[in-house]
Backbone bond lengths (Angstrom), bond angles and torsions (degrees), N, CA, C in turn:
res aa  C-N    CA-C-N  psi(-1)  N-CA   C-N-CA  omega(-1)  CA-C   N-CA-C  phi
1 X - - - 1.448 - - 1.524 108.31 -
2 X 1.683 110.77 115.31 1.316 110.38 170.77 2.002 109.10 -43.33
3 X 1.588 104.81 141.51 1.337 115.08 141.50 1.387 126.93 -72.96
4 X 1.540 117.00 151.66 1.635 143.97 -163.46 2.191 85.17 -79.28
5 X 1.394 114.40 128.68 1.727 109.12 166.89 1.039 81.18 -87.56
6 X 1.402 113.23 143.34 1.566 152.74 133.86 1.294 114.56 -45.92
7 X 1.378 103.05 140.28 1.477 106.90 166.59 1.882 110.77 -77.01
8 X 1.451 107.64 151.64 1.150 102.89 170.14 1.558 114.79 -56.80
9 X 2.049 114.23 150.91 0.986 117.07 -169.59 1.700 106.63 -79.74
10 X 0.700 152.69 -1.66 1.366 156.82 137.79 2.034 115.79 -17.10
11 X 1.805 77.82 -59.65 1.342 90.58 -165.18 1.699 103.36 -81.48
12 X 1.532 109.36 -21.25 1.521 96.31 -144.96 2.350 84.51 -92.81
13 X 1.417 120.69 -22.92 1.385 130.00 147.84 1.311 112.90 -42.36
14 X 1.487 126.66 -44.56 1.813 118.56 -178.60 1.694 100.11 -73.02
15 X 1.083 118.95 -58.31 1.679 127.19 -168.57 1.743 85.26 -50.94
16 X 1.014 134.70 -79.76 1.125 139.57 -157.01 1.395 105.96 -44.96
17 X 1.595 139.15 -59.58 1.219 135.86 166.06 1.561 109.15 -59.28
18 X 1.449 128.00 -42.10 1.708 86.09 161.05 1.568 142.51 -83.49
19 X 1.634 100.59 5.77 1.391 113.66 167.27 1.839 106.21 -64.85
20 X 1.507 110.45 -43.07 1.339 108.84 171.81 1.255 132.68 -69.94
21 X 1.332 111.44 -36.72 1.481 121.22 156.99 1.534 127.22 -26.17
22 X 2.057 90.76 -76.42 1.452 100.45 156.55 1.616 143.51 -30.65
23 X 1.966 88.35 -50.58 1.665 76.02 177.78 1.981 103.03 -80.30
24 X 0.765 131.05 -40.95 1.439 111.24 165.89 1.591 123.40 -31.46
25 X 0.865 140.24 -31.64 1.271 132.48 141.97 1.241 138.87 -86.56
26 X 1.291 111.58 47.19 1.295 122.29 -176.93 1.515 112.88 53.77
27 X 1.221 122.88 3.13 1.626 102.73 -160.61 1.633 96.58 -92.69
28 X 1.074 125.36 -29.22 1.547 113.88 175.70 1.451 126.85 -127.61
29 X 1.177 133.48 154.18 1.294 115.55 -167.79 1.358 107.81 -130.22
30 X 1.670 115.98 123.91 1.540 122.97 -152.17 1.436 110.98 -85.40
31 X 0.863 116.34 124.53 1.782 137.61 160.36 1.725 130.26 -34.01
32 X 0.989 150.57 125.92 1.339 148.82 167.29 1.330 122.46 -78.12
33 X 1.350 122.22 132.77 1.538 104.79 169.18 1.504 101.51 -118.07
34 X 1.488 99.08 130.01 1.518 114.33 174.62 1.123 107.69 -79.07
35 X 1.420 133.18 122.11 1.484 121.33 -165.63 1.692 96.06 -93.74
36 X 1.658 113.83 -11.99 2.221 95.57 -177.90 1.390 95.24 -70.27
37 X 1.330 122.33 -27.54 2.414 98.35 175.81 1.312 100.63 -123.67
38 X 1.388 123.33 18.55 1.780 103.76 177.88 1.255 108.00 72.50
39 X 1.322 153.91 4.58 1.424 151.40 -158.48 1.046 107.13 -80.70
40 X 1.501 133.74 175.93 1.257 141.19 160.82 1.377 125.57 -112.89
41 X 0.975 149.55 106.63 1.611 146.93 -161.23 1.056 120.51 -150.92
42 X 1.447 134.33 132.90 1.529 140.75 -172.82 1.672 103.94 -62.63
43 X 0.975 111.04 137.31 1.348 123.04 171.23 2.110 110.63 -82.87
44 X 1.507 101.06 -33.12 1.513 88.77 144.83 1.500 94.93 179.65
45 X 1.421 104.87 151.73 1.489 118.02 66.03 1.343 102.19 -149.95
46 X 1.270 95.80 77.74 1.878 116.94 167.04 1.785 96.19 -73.74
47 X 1.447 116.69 154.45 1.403 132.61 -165.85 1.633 92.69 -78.69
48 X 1.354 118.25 126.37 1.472 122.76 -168.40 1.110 150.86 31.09
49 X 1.855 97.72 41.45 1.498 97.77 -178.98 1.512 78.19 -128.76
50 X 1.548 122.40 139.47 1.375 127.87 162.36 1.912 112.57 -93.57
51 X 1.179 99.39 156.74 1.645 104.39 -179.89 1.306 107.64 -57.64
52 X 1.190 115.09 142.41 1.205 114.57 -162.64 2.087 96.32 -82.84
53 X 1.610 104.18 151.63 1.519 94.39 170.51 1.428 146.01 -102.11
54 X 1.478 116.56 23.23 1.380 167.51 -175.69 0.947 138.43 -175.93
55 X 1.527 121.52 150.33 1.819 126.23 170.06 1.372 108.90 -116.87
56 X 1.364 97.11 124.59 1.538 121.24 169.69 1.795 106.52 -18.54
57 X 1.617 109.44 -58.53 1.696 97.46 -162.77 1.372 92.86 -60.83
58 X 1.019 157.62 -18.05 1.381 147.58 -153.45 1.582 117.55 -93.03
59 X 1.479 100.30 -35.97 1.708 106.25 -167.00 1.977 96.85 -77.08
60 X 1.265 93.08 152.31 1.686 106.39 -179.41 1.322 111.71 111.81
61 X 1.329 125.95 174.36 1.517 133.50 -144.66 1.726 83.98 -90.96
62 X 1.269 121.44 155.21 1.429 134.17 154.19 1.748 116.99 -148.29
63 X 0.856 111.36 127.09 1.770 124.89 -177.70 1.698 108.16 -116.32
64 X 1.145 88.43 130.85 1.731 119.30 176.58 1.401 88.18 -38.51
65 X 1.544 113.23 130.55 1.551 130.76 158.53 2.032 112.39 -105.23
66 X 1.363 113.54 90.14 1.375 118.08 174.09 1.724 100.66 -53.31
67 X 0.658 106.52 -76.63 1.498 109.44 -170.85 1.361 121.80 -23.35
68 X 1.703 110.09 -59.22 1.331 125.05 168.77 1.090 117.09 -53.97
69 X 1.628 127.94 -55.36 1.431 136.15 149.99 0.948 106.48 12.14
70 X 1.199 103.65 -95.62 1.753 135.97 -152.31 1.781 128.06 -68.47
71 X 1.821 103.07 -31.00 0.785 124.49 169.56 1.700 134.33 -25.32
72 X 1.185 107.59 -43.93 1.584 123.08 -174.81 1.835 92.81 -112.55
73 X 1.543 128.77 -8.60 1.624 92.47 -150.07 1.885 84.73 -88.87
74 X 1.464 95.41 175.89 1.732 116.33 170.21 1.215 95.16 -144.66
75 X 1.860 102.05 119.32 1.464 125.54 -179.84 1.866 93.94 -66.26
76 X 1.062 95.04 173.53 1.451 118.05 -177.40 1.513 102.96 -80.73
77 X 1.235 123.41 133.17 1.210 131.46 178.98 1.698 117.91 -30.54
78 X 1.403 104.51 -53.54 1.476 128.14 178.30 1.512 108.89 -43.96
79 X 1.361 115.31 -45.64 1.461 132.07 -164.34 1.591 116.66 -60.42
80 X 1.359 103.89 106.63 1.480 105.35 169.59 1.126 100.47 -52.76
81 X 1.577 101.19 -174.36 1.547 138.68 -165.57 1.451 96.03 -99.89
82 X 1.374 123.89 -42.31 1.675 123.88 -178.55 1.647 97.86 -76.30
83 X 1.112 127.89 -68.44 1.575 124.53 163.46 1.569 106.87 -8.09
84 X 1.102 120.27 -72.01 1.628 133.48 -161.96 1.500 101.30 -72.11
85 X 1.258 118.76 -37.89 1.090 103.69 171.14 1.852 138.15 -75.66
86 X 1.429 82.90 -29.24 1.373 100.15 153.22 1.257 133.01 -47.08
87 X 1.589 109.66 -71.37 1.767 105.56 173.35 1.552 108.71 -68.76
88 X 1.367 140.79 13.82 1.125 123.56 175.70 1.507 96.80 -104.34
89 X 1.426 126.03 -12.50 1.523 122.24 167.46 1.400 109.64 -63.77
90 X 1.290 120.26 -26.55 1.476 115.77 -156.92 1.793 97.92 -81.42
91 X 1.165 116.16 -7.54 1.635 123.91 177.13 1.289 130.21 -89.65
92 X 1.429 121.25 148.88 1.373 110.92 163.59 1.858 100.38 89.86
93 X 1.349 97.06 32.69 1.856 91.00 -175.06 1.401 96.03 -165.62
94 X 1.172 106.97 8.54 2.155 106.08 151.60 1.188 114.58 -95.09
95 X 1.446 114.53 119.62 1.655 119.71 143.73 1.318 118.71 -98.78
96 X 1.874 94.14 138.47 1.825 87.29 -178.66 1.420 95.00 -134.16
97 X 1.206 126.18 143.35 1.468 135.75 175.04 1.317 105.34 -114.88
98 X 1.411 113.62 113.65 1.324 109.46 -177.25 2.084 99.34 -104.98
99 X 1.398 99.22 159.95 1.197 123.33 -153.73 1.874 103.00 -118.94
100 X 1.089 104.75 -171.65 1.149 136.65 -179.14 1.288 124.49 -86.48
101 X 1.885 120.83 37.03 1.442 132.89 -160.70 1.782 103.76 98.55
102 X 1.230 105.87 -12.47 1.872 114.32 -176.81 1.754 103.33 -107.54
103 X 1.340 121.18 144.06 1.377 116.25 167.53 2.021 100.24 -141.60
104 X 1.289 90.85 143.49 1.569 106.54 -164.73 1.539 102.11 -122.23
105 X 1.705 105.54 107.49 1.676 94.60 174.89 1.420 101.18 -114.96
106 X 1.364 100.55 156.37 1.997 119.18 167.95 1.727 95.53 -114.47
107 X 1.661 94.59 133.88 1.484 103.92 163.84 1.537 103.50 -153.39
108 X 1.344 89.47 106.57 1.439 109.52 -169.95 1.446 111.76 36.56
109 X 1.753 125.95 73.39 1.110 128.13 156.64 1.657 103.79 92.24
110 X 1.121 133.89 -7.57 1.460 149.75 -161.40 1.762 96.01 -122.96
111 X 1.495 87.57 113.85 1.895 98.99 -160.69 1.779 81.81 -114.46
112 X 1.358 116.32 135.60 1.427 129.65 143.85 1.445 120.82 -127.53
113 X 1.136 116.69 150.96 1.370 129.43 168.21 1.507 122.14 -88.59
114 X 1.564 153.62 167.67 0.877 142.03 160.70 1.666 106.43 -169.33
115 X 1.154 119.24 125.19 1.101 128.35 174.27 1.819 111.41 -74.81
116 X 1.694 113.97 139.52 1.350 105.57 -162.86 1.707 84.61 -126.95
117 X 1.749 102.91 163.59 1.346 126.00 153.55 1.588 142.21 -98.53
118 X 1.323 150.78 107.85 0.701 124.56 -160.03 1.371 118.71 -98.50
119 X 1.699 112.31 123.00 1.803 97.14 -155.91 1.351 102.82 -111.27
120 X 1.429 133.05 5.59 1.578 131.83 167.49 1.691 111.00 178.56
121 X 1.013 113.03 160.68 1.689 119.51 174.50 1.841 105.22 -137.18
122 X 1.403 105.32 164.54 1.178 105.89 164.45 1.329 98.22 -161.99
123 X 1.056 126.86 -167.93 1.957 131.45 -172.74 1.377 128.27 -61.24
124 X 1.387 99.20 -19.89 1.272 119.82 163.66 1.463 146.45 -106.32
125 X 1.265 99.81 -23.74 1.428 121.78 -173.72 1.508 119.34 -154.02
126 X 1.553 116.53 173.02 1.312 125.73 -164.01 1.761 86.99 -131.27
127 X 1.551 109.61 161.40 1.443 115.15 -172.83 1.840 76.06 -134.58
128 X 1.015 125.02 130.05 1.506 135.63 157.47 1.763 124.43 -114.23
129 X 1.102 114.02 152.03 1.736 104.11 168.97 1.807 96.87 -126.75
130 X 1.002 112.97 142.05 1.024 127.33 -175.91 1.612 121.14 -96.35
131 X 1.460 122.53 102.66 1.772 113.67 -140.44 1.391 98.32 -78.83
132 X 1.436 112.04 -46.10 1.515 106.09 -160.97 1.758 120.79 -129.53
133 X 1.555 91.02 56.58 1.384 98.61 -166.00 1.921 106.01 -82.12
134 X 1.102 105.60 131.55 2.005 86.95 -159.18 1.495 100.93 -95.54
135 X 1.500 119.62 18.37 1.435 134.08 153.15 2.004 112.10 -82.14
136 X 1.033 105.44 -63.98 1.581 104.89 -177.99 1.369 83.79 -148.90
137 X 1.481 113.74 104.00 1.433 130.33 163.75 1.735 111.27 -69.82
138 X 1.223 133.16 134.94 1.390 144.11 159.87 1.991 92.76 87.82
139 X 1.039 112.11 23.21 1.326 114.92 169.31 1.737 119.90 -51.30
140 X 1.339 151.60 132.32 1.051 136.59 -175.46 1.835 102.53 -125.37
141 X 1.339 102.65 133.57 1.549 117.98 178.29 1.344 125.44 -113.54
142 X 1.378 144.13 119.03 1.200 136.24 -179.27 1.666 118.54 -81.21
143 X 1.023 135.81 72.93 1.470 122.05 -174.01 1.238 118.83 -75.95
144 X 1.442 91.59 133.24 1.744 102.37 177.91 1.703 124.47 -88.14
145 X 1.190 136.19 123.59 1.408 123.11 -177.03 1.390 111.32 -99.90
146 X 1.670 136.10 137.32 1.106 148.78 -129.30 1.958 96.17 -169.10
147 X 1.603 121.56 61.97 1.523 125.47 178.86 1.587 95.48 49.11
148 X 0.821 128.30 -127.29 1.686 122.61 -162.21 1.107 122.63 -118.94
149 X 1.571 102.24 54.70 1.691 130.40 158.42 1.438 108.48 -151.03
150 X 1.672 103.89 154.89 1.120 108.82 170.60 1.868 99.18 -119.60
151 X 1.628 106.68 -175.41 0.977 134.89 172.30 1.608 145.41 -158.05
152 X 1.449 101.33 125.48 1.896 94.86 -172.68 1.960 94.62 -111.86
153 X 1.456 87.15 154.54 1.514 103.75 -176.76 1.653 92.24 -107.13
154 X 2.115 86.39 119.78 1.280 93.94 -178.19 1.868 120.26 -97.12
155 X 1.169 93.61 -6.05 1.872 116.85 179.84 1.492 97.17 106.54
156 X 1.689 83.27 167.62 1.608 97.43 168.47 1.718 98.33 78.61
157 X 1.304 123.99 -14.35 1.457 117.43 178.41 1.001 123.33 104.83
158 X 1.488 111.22 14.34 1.458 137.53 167.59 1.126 139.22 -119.86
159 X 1.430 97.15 125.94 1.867 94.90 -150.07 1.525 99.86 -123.01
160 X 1.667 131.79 106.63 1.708 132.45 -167.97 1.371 86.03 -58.99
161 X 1.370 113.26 154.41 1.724 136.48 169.74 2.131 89.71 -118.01
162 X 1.341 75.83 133.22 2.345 84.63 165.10 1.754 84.68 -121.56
163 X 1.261 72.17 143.56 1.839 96.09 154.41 1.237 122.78 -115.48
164 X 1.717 118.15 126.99 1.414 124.04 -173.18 1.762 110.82 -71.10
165 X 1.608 94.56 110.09 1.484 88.52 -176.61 1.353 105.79 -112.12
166 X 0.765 141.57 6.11 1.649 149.12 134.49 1.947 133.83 -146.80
């Protein structure tokens, strides 16, 4: 049996952030995928079950992977060699422990707290908003999970890798 082509991941990352968008404004309300039958089902507003306020793959310690990082990106033509080396210092020195609706990062000795939302899941990934980040408060992130790393696309063609270290 032929397989369904996919849209390129480009496109199927944009739909997905304005699927999240949307449900942030009430205008749509995001779906669950149960991965034991593949199904599709609202996460709510089924009669007494509330959305749940985390996913399991997510909770536990994860630390910035430089290596992984870097692996696929290509600096911009323009980009020195000191440039590149530069933003590749800035990696590989976040820990974030995410919590139970709470997320806890270390960057280099610089501890914040931030309470998170959870605004959809699917087989691959988690969509979060981030409530009280006092950099870009109500910020929303799609993380991708990849066996025992995740990943957010930061632009420019760079996407941080964490490694699950507990």
């Amino acid at each position: 049996m032929p397989s369904k082509a996919r849209h390129p991941l480009a496109e199927r990352l944009k739909a997905g952030l304005k699927e999240a968008i949307a449900h942030v404004k009430g205008e749509l309300t995001l779906k669950q995928v149960d991965v034991g039958d593949n199904s599709l089902e609202p996460m709510s507003p089924q009669k007494g079950r509330k959305q749940p306020k985390w996913d399991s793959r997510l909770i536990g310690t994860w630390k910035s992977d430089r290596r992984r990082t870097f692996l696929r990106y290509q600096p911009k033509q323009d980009s020195t060699p000191a440039r590149v080396r530069k933003l590749k210092s800035l990696f590989g020195k976040m820990t974030i422990r995410w919590g139970r609706g709470k997320c806890y990062s270390d960057y280099q000795g610089t501890r914040e707290t931030s309470r998170y939302e959870l605004l959809g899941t699917d087989a691959g990934s988690v969509v979060v908003r981030i409530l009280d980040d006092s950099l870009q408060p109500g910020r929303i992130y799609q993380i991708h999970f990849e066996d025992d790393y995740y990943w957010i696309g930061l632009g420019s063609g760079l996407c941080e890798y964490f490694r699950r270290i507990s």
